[in-house]
C-alpha positions as CSV (number, residue, x, y, z in Angstrom):
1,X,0.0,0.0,0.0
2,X,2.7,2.4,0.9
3,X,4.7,1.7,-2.3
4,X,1.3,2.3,-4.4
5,X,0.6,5.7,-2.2
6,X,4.3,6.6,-3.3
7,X,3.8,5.8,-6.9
8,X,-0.2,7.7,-7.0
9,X,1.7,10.6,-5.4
10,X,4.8,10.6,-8.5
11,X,2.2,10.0,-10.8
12,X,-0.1,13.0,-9.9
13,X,3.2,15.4,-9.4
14,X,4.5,14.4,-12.9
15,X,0.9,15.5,-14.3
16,X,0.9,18.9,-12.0
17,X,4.6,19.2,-13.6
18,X,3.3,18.9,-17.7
19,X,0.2,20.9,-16.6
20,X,1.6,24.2,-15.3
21,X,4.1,26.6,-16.0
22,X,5.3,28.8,-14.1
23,X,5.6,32.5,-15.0
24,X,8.8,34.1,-16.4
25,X,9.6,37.1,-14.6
26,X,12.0,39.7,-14.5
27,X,13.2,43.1,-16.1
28,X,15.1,44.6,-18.9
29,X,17.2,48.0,-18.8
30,X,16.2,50.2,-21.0
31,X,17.3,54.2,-21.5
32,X,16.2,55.7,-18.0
33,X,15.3,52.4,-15.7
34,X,14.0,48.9,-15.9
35,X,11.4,47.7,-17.4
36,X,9.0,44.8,-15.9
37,X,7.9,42.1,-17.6
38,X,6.6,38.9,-17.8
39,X,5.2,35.3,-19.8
40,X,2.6,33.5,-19.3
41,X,2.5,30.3,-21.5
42,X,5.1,28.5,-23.8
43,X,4.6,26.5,-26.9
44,X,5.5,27.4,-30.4
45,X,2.8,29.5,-31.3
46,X,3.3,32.9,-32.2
47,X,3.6,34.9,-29.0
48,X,1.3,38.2,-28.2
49,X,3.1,41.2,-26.7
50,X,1.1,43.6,-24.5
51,X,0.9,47.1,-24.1
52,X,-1.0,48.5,-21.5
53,X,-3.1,51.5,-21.7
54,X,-2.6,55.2,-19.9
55,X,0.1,56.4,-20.2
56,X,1.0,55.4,-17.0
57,X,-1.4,52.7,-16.2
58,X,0.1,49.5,-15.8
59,X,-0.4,45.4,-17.3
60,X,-2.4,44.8,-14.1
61,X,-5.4,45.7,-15.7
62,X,-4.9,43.6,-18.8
63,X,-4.7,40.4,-16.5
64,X,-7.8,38.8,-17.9
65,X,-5.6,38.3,-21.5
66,X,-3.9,35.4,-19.1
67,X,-6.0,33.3,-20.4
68,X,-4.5,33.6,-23.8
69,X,-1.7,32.2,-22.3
70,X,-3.4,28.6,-22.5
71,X,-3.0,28.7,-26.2
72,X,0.6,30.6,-26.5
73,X,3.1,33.0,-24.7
74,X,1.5,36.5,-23.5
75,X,4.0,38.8,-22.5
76,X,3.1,41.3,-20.1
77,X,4.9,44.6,-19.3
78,X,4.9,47.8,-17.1
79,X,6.4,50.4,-19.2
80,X,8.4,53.2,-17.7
81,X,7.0,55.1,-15.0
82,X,4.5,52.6,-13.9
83,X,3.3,49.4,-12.5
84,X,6.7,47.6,-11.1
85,X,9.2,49.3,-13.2
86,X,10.7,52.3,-12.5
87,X,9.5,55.6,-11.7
88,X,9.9,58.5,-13.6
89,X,10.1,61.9,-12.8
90,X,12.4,63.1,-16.1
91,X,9.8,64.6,-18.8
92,X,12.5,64.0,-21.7
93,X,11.3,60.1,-21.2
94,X,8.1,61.0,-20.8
95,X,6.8,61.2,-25.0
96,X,5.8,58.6,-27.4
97,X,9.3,58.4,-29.0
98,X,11.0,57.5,-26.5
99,X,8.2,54.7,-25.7
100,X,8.9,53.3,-29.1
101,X,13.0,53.0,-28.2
102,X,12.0,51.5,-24.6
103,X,9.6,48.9,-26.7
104,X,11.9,48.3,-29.0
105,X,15.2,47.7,-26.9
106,X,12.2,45.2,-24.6
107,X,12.0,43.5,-28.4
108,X,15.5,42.9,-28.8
109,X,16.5,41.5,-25.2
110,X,13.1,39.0,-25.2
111,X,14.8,38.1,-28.8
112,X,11.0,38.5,-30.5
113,X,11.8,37.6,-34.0
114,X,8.1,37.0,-34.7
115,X,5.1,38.1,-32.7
116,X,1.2,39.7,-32.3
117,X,1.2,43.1,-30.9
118,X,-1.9,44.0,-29.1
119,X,-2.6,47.6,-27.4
120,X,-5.3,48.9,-25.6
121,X,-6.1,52.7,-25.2
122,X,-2.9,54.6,-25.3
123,X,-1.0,51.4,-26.0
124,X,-2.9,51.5,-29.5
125,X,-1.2,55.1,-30.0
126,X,2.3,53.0,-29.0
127,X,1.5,50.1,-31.0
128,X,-0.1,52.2,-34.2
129,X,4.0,54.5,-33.9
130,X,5.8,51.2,-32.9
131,X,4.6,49.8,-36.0
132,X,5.3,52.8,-38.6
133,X,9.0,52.5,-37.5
134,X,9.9,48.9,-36.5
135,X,7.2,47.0,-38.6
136,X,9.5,43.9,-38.9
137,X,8.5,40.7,-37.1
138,X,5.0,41.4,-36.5
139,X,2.6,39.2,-37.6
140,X,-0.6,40.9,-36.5
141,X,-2.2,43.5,-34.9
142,X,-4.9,43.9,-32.4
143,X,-6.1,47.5,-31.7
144,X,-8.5,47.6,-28.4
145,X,-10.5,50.9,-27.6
146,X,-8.0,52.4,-30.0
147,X,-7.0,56.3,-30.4
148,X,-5.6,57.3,-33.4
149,X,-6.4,61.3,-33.5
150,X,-6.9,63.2,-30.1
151,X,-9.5,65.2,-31.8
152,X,-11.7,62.5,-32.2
153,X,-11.1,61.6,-29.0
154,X,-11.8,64.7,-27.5
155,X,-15.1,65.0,-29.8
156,X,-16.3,61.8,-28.6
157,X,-15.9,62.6,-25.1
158,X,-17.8,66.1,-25.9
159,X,-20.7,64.0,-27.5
160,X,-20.9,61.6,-24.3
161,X,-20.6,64.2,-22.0
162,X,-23.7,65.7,-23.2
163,X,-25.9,62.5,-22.4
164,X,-24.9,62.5,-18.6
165,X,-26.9,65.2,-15.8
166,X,-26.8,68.5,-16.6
167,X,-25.0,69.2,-12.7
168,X,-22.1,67.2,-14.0
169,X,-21.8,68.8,-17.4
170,X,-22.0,72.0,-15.8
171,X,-18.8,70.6,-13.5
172,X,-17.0,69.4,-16.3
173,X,-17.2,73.0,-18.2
174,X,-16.4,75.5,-15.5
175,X,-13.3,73.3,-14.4
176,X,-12.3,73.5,-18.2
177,X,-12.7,77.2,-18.3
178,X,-10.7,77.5,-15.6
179,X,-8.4,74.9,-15.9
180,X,-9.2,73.8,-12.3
181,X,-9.1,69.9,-12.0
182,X,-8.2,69.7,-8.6
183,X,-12.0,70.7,-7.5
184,X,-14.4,67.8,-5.9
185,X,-17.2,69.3,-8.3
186,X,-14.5,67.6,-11.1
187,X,-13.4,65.0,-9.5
188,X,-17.2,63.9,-8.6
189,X,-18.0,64.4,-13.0
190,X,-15.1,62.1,-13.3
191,X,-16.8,59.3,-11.1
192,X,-20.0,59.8,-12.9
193,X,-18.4,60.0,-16.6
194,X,-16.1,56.9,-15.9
195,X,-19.1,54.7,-14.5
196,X,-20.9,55.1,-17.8
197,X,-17.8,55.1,-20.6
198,X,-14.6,53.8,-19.1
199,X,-15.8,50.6,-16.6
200,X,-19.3,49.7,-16.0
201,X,-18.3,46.7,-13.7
202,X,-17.4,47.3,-10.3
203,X,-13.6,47.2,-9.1
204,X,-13.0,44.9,-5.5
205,X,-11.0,46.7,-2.7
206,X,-7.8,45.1,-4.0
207,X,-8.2,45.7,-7.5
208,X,-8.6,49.3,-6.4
209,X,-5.5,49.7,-4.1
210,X,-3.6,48.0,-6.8
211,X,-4.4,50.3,-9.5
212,X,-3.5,53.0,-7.2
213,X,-0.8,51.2,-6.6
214,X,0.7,50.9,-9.6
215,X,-0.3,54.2,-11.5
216,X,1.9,56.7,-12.4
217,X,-0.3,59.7,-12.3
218,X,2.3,62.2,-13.4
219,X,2.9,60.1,-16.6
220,X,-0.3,60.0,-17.3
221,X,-0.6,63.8,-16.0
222,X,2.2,65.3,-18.8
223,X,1.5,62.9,-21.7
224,X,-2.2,63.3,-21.5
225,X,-4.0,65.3,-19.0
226,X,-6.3,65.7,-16.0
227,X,-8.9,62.9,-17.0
228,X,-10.0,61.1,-20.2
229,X,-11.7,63.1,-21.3
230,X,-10.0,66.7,-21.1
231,X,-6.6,66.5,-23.2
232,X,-3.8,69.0,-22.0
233,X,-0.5,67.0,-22.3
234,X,2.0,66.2,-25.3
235,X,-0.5,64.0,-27.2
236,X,-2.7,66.0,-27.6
237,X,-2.0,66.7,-31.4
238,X,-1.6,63.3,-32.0
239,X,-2.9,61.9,-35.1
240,X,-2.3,58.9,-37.1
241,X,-5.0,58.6,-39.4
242,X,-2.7,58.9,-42.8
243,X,-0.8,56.0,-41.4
244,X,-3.4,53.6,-40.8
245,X,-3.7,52.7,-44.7
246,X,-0.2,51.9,-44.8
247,X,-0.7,48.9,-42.3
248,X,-0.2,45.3,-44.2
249,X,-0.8,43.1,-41.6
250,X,-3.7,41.4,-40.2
251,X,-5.9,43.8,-37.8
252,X,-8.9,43.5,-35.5
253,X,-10.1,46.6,-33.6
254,X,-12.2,46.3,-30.9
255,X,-14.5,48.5,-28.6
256,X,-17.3,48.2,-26.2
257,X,-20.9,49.2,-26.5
258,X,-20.5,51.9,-24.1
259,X,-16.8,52.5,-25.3
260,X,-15.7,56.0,-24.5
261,X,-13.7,55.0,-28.0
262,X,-16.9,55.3,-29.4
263,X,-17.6,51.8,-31.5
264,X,-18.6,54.4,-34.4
265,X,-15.1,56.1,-34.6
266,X,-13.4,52.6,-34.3
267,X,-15.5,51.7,-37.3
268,X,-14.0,54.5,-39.3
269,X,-10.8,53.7,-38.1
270,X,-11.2,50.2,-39.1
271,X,-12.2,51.3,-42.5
272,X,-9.1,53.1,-43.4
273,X,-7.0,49.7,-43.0
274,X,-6.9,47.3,-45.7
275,X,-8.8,44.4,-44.7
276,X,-9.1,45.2,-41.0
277,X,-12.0,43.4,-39.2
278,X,-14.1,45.5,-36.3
279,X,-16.0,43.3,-33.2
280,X,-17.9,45.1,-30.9
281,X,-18.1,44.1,-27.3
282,X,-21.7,44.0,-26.0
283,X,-22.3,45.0,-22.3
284,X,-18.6,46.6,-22.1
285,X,-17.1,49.7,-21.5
286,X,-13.6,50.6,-22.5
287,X,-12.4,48.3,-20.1
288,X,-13.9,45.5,-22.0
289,X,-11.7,42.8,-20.8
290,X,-13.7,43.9,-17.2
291,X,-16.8,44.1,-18.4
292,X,-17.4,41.1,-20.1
293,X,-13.7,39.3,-20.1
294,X,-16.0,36.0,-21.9
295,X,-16.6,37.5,-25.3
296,X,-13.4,39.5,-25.3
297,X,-11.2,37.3,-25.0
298,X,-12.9,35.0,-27.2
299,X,-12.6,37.0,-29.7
300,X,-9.3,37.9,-29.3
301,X,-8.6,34.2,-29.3
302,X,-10.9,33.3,-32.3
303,X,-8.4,36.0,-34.2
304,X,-5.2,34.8,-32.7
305,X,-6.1,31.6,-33.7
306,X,-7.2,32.5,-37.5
307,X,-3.8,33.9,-37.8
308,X,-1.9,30.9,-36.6
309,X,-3.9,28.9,-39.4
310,X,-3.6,31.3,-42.1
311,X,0.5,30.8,-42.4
């Protein structure tokens, strides 16, 4: 009995050992820090590189993609000024060309020959100028929530502002006029503004703190601005649209019902790329992989999985 208990007990470690695999973790230097990063998954299937929205949120909210990781590596990262790698307080690192250089020197030391590129939010406006200069290796493209002109952006949010209370558009305009964000009158439109357009699902006490956590609010402050919605930072002539033709790879772009990337600008966008295929995510806000992480990601993995056939 002992000797079968003993062999049960190999057998079922041997299974746990072919079953899971553990997490590669570490982080690259890169000009001004270290970035963090890590894989989920192995296999030789074309990996999926992340890149996180903001700027200066952090791969913590993308954690739902794990599940990706079931079919092929899913490499997550913090860039600079957020999450776990290093903070930032030097504004010369702080704009989207010196992103691409951090992305690309990530790139060489993970020795990425071939791989998807996937960006949510702001890591669409990474992606979208990563893409235009180091287009080599990638294999496919998946734009989530996507910006690709600030002015849209800022149009959209305009247009969505105007369906909330008329107390909280009120807020939103005399903070603007005055260029006071700091009041609670602004901070409360935020609360209200993000409810409806940026998560619709609730967020637990951890998954609050470790947002907080992890945020680089003066990243985000410089680049973009006070809130999503109000646009004051160094992106804010950005604008990519004459670029978007020039893609040759396979794309999907994806946004929620209730997208603050409004599904009918994502449309548009979708139409200038050859080819490019648009899902919408029902029930979702921009934070689609919270709102409803089930149709997401299946979609995500239906494409994925398209691609891996169609070479």
């Amino acid at each position: 009995m002992k000797k079968y208990l003993l062999g049960l007990y190999t057998l079922l470690m041997m299974n746990a050992c072919t079953t899971y695999t553990p997490p590669k973790e570490g982080f690259i230097e890169v000009e001004g820090g270290k970035i963090w990063y890590r894989i989920d998954g192995e296999g030789d299937k074309t990996p999926v590189l992340l890149l996180h929205g903001g700027p200066g949120s952090s791969s913590f909210n993308l954690e739902p993609l794990k599940e990706l990781s079931q079919d092929r590596p899913v490499i997550f990262l913090d860039q600079l000024g957020c999450g776990r790698s290093t903070r930032i307080t030097d504004t010369t690192l702080m704009t989207i060309e010196k992103n691409v250089e951090q992305l690309e020197q990530v790139r060489k030391a993970l020795k990425l020959d071939k791989f998807y590129l996937y960006g949510h939010s702001w890591g669409t406006m990474l992606g979208m100028d990563y893409y235009v200069k180091y287009p080599k290796g990638i294999q496919g493209l998946i734009f989530s929530s996507p910006l690709f002109s600030t002015k849209i952006w800022t149009d959209d949010a305009d247009t969505l502002i105007a369906t909330l209370p008329e107390a909280t558009q009120k807020a939103i305009r005399e903070s603007e006029q005055q260029k006071n964000y700091k009041n609670e009158a602004y901070k409360e439109a935020m609360k209200v503004y993000y409810k409806a357009y940026v998560r619709r699902s609730d967020k637990s006490k951890s998954q609050q703190d470790t947002s907080a956590k992890f945020f680089g609010e003066n990243v985000y402050n410089f680049m973009w601005g006070p809130s999503e919605f109000t646009a004051t930072g160094n992106l804010l002539n950005y604008n990519r649209l004459k670029d978007l033709p020039k893609i040759t790879v396979p794309t999907l772009l994806t946004a929620g019902e209730y997208d603050e990337a409004r599904p009918s600008s994502v449309r548009y966008y979708t139409s200038l790329i050859p080819g490019a295929q648009f899902k919408e995510i029902p029930q979702a806000a921009h934070s689609t992989m919270m709102d409803n992480p089930k149709e997401y990601i299946g979609i995500l993995r239906e494409f994925l999985k398209k691609m891996d056939v169609a070479k």
